[in-house]
TORMIVEX-560062 format. One record per residue: x, y, z of N, C-alpha, C, O in turn. Coordinates in steps of 0.05 Angstrom, whole numbers, plus 5000, padded with zeros to 4 digits. Example, Ala and Ser with C-alpha at 12.3 -4.5 7.8 and 13.67 -1.06 7.14 Angstrom:
// residues 2
<r <5264; 4886; 5156>; <5246; 4910; 5156>; <5264; 4934; 5156>; <5285; 4934; 5169>>
<r <5257; 4955; 5142>; <5273; 4979; 5143>; <5258; 5001; 5157>; <5268; 5023; 5161>>
This chain:
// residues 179
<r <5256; 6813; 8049>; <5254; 6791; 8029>; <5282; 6780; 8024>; <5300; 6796; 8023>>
<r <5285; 6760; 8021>; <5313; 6739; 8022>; <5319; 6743; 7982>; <5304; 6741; 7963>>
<r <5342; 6747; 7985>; <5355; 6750; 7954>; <5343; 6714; 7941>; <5347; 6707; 7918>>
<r <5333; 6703; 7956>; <5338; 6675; 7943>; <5303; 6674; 7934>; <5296; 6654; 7920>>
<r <5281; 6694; 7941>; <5261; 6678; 7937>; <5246; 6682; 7903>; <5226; 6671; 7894>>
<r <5267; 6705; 7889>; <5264; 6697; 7853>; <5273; 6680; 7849>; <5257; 6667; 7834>>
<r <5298; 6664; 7853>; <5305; 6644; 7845>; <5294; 6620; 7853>; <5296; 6599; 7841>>
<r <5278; 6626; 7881>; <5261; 6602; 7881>; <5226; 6598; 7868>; <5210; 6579; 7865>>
<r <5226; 6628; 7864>; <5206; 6622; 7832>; <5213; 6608; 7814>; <5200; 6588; 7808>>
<r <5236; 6613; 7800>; <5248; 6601; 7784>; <5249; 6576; 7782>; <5246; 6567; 7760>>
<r <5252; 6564; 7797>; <5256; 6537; 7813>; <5231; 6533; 7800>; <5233; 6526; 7777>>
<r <5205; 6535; 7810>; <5181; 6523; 7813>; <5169; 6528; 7780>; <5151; 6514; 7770>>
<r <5186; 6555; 7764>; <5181; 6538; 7737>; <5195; 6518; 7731>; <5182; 6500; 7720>>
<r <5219; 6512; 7735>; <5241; 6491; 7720>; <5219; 6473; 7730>; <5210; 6462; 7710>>
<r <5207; 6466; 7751>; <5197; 6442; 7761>; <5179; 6427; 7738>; <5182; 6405; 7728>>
<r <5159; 6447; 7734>; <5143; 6441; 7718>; <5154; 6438; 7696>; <5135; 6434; 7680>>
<r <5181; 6435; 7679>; <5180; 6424; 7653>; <5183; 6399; 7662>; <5172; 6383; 7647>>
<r <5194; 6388; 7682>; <5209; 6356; 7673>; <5238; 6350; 7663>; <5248; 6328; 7664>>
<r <5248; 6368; 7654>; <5276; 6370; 7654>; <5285; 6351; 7661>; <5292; 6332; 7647>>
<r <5288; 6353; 7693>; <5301; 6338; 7700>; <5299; 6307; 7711>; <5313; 6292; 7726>>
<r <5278; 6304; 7696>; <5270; 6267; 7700>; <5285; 6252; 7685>; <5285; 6257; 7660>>
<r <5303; 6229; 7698>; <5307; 6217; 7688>; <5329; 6221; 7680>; <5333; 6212; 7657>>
<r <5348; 6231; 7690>; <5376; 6236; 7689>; <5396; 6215; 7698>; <5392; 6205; 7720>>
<r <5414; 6209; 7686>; <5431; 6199; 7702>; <5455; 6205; 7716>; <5464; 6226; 7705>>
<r <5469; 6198; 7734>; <5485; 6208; 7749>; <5518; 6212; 7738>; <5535; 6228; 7745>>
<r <5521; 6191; 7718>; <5543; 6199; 7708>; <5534; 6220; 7684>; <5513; 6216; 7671>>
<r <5550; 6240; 7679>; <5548; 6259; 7653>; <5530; 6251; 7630>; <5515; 6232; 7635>>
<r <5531; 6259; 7613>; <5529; 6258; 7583>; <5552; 6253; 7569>; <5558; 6231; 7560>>
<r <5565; 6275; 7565>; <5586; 6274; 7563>; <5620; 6271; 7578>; <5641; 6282; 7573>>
<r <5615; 6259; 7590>; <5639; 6244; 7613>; <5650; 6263; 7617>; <5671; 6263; 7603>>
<r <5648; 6288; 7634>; <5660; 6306; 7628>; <5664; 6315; 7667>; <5645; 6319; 7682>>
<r <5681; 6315; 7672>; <5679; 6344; 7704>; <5698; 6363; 7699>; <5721; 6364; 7691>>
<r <5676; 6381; 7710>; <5696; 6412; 7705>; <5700; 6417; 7724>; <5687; 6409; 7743>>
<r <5725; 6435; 7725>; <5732; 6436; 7753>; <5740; 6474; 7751>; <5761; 6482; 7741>>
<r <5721; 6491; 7762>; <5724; 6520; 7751>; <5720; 6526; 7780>; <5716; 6512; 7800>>
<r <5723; 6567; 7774>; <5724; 6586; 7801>; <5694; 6585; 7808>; <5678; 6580; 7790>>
<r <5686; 6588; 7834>; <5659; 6600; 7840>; <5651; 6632; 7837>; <5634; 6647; 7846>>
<r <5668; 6632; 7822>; <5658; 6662; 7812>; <5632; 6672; 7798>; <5630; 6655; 7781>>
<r <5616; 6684; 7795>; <5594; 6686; 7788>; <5599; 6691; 7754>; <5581; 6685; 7738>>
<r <5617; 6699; 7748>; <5615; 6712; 7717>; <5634; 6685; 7699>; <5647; 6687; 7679>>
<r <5627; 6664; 7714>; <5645; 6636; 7702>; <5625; 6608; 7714>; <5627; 6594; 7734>>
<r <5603; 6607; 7691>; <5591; 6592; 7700>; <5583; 6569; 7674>; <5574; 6573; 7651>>
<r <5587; 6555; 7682>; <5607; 6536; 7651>; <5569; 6531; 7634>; <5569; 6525; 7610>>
<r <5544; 6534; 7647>; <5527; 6536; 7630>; <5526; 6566; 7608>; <5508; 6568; 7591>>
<r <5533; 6572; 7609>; <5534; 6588; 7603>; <5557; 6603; 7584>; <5554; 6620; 7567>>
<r <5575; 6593; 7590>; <5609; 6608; 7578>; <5615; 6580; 7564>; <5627; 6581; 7542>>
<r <5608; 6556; 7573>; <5606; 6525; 7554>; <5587; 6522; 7541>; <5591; 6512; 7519>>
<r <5552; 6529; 7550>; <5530; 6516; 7538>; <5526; 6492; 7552>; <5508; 6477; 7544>>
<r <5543; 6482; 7578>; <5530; 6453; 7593>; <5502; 6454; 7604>; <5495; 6468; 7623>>
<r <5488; 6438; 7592>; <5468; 6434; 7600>; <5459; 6413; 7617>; <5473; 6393; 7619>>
<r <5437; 6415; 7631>; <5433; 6392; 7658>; <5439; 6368; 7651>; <5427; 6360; 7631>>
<r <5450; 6357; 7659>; <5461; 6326; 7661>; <5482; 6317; 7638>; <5488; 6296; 7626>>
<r <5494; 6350; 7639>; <5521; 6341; 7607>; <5551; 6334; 7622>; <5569; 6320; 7613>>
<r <5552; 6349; 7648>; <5570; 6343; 7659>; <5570; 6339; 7689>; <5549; 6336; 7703>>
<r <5590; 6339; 7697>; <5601; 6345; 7738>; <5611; 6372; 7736>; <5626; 6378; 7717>>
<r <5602; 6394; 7759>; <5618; 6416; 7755>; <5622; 6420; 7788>; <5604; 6424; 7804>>
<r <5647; 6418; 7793>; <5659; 6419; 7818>; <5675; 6462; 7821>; <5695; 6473; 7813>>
<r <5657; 6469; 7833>; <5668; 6508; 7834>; <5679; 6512; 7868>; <5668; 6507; 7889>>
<r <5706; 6524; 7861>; <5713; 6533; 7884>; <5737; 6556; 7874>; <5749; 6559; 7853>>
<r <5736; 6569; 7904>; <5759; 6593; 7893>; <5776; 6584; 7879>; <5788; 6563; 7884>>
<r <5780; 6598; 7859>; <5799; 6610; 7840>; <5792; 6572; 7819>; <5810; 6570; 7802>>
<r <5784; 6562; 7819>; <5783; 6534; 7805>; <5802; 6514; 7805>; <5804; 6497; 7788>>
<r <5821; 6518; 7833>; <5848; 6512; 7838>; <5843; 6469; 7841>; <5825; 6459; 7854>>
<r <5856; 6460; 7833>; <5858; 6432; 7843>; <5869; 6421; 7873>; <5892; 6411; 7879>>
<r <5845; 6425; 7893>; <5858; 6415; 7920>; <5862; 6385; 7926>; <5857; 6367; 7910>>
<r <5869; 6381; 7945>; <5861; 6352; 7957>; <5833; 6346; 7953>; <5825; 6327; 7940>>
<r <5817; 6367; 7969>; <5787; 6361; 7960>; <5773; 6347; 7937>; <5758; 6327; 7934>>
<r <5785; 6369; 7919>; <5783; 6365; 7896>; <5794; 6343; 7880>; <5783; 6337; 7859>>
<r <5812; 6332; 7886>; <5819; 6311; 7875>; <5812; 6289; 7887>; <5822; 6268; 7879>>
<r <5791; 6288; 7910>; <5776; 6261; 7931>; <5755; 6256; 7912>; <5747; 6234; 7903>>
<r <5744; 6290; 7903>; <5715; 6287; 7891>; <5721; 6272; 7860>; <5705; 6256; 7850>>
<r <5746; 6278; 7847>; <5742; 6269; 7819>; <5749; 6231; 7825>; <5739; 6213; 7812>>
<r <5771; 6229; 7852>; <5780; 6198; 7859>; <5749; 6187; 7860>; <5748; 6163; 7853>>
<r <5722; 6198; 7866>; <5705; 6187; 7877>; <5682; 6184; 7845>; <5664; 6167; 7841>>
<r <5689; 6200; 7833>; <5676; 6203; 7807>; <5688; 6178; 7787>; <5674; 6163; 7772>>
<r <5712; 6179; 7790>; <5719; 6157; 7777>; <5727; 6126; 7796>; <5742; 6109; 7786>>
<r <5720; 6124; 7812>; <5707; 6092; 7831>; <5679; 6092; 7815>; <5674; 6076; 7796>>
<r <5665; 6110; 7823>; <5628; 6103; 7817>; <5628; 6092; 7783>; <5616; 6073; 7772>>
<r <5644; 6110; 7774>; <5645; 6100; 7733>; <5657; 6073; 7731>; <5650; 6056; 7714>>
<r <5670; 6070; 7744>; <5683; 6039; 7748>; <5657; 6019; 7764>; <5641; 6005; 7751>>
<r <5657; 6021; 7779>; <5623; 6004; 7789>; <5610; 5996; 7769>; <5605; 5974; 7759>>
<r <5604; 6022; 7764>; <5581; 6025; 7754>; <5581; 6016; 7716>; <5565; 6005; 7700>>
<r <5609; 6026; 7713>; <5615; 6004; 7680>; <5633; 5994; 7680>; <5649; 6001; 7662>>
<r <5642; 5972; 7699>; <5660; 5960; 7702>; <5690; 5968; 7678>; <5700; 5990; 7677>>
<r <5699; 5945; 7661>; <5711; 5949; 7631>; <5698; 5963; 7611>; <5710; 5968; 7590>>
<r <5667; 5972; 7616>; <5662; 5978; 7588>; <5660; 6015; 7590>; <5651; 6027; 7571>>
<r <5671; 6035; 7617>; <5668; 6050; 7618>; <5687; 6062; 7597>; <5708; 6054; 7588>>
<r <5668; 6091; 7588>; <5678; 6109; 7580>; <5707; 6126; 7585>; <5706; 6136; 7608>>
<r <5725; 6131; 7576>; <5748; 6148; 7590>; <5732; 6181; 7593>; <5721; 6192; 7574>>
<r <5735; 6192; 7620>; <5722; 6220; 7629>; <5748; 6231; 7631>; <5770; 6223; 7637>>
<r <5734; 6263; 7620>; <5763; 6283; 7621>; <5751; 6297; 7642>; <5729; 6291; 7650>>
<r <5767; 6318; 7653>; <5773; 6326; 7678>; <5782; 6352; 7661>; <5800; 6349; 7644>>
<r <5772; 6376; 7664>; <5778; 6391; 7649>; <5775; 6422; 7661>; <5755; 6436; 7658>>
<r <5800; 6431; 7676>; <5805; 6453; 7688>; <5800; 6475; 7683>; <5809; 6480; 7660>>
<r <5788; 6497; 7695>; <5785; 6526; 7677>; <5787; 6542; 7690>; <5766; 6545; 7703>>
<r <5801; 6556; 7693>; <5814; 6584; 7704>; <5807; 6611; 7689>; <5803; 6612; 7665>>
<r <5805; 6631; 7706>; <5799; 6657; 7683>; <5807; 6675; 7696>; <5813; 6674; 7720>>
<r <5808; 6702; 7674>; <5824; 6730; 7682>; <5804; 6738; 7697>; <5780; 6731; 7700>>
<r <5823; 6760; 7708>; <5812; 6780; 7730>; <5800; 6761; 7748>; <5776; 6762; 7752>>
<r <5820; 6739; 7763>; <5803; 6723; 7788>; <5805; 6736; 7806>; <5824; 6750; 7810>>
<r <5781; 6732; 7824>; <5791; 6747; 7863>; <5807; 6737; 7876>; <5822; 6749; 7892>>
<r <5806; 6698; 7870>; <5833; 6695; 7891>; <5863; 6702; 7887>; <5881; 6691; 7900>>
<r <5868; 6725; 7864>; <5892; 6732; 7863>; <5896; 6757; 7880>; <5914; 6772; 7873>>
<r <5881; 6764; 7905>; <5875; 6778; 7923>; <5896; 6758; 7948>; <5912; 6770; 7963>>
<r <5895; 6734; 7950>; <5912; 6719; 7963>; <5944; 6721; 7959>; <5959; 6708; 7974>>
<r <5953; 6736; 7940>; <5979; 6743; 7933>; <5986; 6766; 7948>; <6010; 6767; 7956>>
<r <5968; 6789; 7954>; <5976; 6807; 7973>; <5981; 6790; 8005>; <5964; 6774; 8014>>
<r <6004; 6798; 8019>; <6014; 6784; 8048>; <5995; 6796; 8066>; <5996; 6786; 8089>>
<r <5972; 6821; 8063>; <5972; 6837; 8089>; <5934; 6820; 8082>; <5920; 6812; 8101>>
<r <5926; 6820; 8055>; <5899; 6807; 8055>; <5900; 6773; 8068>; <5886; 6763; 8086>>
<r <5920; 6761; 8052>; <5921; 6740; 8062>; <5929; 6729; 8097>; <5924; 6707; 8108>>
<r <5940; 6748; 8104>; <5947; 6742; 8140>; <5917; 6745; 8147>; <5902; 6727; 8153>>
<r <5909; 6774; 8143>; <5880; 6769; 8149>; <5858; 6745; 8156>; <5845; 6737; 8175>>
<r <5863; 6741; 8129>; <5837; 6712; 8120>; <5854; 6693; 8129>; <5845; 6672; 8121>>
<r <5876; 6689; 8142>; <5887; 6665; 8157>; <5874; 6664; 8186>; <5864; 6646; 8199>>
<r <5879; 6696; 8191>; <5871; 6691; 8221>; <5841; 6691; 8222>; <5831; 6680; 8242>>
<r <5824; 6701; 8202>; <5805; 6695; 8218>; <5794; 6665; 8204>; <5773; 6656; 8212>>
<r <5804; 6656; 8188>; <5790; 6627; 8184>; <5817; 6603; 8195>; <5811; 6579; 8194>>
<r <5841; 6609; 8205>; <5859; 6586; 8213>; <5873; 6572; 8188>; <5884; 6550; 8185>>
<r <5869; 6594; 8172>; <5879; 6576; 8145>; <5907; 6567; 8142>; <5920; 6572; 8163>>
<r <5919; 6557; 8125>; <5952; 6556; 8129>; <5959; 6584; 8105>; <5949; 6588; 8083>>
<r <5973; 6595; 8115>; <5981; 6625; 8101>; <6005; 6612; 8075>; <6004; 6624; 8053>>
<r <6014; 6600; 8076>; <6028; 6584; 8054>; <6013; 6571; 8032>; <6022; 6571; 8010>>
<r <5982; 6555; 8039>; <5963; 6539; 8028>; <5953; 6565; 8014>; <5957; 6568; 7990>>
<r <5938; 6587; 8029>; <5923; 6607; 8013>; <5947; 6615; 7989>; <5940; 6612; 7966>>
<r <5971; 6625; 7994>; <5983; 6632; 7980>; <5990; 6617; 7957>; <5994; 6630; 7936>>
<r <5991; 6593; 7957>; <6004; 6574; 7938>; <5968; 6572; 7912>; <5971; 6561; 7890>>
<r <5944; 6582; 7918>; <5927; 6581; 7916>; <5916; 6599; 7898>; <5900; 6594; 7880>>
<r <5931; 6632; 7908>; <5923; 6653; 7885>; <5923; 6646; 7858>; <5942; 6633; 7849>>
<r <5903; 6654; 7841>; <5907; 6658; 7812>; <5909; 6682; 7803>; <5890; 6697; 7796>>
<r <5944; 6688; 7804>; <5955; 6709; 7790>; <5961; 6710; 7759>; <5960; 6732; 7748>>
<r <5967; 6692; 7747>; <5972; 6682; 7722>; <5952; 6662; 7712>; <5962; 6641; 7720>>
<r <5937; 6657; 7703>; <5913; 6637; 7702>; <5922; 6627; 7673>; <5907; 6611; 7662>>
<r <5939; 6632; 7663>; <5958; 6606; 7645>; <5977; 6590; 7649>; <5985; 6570; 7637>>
<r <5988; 6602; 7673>; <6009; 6592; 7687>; <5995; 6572; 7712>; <6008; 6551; 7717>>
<r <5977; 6577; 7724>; <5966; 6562; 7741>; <5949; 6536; 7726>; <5959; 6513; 7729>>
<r <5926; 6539; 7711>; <5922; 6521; 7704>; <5945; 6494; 7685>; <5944; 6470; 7679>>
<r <5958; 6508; 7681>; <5986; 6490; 7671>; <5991; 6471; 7695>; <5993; 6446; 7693>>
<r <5995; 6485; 7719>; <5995; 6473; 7749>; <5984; 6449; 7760>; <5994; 6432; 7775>>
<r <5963; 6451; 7752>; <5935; 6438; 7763>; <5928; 6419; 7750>; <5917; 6401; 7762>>
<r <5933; 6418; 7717>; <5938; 6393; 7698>; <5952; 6385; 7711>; <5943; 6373; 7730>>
<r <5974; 6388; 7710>; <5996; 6369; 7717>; <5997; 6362; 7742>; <6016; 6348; 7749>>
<r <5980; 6370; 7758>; <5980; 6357; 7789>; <5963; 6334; 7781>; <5970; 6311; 7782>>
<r <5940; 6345; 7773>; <5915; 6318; 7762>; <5934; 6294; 7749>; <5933; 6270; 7755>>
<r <5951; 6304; 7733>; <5960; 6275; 7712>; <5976; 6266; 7733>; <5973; 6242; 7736>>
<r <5989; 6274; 7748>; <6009; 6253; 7770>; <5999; 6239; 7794>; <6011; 6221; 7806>>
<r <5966; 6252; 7799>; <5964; 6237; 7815>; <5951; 6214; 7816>; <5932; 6213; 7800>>
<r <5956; 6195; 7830>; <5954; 6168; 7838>; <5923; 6163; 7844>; <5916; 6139; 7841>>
<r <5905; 6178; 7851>; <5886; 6185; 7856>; <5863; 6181; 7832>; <5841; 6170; 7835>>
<r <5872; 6190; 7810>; <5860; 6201; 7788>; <5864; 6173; 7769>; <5887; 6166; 7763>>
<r <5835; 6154; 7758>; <5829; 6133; 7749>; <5848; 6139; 7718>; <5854; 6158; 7704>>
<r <5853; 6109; 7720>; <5881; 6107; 7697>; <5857; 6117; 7653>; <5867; 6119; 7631>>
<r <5833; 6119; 7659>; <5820; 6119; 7646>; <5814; 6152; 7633>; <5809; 6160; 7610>>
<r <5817; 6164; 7660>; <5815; 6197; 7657>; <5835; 6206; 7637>; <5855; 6192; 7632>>
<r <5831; 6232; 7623>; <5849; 6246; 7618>; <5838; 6281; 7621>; <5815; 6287; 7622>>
<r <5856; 6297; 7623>; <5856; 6320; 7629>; <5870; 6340; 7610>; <5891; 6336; 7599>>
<r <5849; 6367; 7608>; <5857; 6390; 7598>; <5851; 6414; 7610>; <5834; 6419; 7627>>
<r <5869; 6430; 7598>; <5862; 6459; 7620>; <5860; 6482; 7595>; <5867; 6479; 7572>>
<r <5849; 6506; 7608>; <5831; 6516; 7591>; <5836; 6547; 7606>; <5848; 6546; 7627>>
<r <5825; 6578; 7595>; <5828; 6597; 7614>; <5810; 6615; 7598>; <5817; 6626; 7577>>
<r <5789; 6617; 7608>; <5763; 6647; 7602>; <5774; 6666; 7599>; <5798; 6663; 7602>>
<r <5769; 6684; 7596>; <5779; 6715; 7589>; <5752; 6722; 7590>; <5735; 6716; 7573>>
<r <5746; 6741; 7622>; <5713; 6748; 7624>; <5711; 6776; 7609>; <5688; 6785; 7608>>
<r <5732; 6791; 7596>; <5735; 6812; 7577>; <5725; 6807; 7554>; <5712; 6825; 7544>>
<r <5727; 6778; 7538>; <5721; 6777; 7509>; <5703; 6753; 7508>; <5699; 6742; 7487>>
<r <5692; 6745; 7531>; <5677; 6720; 7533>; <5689; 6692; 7515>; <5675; 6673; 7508>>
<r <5715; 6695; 7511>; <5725; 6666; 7508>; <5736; 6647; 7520>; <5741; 6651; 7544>>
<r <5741; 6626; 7511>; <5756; 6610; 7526>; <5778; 6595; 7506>; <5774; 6585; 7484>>
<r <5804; 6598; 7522>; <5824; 6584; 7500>; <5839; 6553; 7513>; <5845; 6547; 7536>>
<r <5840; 6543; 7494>; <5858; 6511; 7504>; <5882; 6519; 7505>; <5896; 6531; 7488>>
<r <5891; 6507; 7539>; <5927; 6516; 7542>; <5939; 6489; 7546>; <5964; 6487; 7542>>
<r <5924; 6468; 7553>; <5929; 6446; 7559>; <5915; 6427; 7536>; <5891; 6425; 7540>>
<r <5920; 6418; 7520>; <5904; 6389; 7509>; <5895; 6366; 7530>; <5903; 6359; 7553>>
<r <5873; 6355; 7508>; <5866; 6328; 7538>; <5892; 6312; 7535>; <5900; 6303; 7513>>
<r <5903; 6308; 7554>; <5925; 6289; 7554>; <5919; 6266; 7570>; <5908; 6273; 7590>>
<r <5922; 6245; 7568>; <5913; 6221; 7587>; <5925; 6220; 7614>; <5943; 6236; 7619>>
<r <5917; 6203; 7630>; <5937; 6197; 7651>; <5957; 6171; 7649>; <5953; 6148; 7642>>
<r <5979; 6186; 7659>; <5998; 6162; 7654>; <6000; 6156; 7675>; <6002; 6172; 7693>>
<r <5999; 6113; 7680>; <6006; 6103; 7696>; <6028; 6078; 7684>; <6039; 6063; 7700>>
């Protein structure tokens, strides 16, 4: 039996409420998070986001890549379309937390590893670890606010879980982007 077929019970109740009719594609609350894919950091839950309150973009360690900054460039084109002048300003709001795995990328002998067998750049994984997850998300704001990428309307804050005490504290305020 496939680990996936409770959850695809699950599935077939959510169906039946309706929930999800009628949603729209931008947020509720103009909001994209940008967190780890870690299982014990899942912003319904550690936020209370509920379907259609935000964008939640998860990847190791919740780091801000290029990727990541295509997906938020593309989040804020569609809000612009789509509300020309009368759009809302959306925050962009980073979250990092203790005890991450990609601070496993800080050891040299794990990370050569996972270079060779995925081709990664051994400098990129490294620059990547979340060893300090106050010190990183500090990082990652401030990559967001400089880049050129990121709609003059956005602003950004960063934030860091503690999966020990189930909180979350502000290390960053929303600060706007300056252009």
């Amino acid at each position: 039996m496939s680990n996936l077929n409770p959850l695809l019970d699950r599935n077939r109740s959510f169906a039946g409420t309706g929930a999800h009719e009628g949603l729209s594609p931008i947020p509720r609350r103009q909001l994209v998070v940008v967190t780890c894919m870690d299982g014990r950091v899942d912003p319904a839950h550690i936020l209370g986001v509920e379907l259609g309150d935000a964008l939640v973009i998860r990847n190791s360690g919740g780091r801000v890549t290029n990727d990541v900054l295509q997906e938020i460039a593309f989040v804020g084109a569609v809000t612009d379309m789509m509300f020309s002048d009368e759009a809302e300003p959306f925050e962009v709001a980073v979250l990092h937390h203790t005890g991450c795995g990609s601070g496993f990328l800080a050891d040299p002998g794990f990370r050569a590893g996972l270079a060779a067998r995925t081709g990664a750049d051994d400098r990129a994984l490294a620059d990547s670890a979340v060893t300090d997850p106050y010190e990183s998300v500090k990082r990652d704001v401030e990559q967001l606010i400089q880049s050129p990428l990121l709609s003059s309307r956005a602003s950004v804050s960063g934030h860091v879980y503690d999966v020990d005490t189930g909180l979350v504290t502000t290390i960053v305020s929303s600060t706007g982007v300056s252009r």
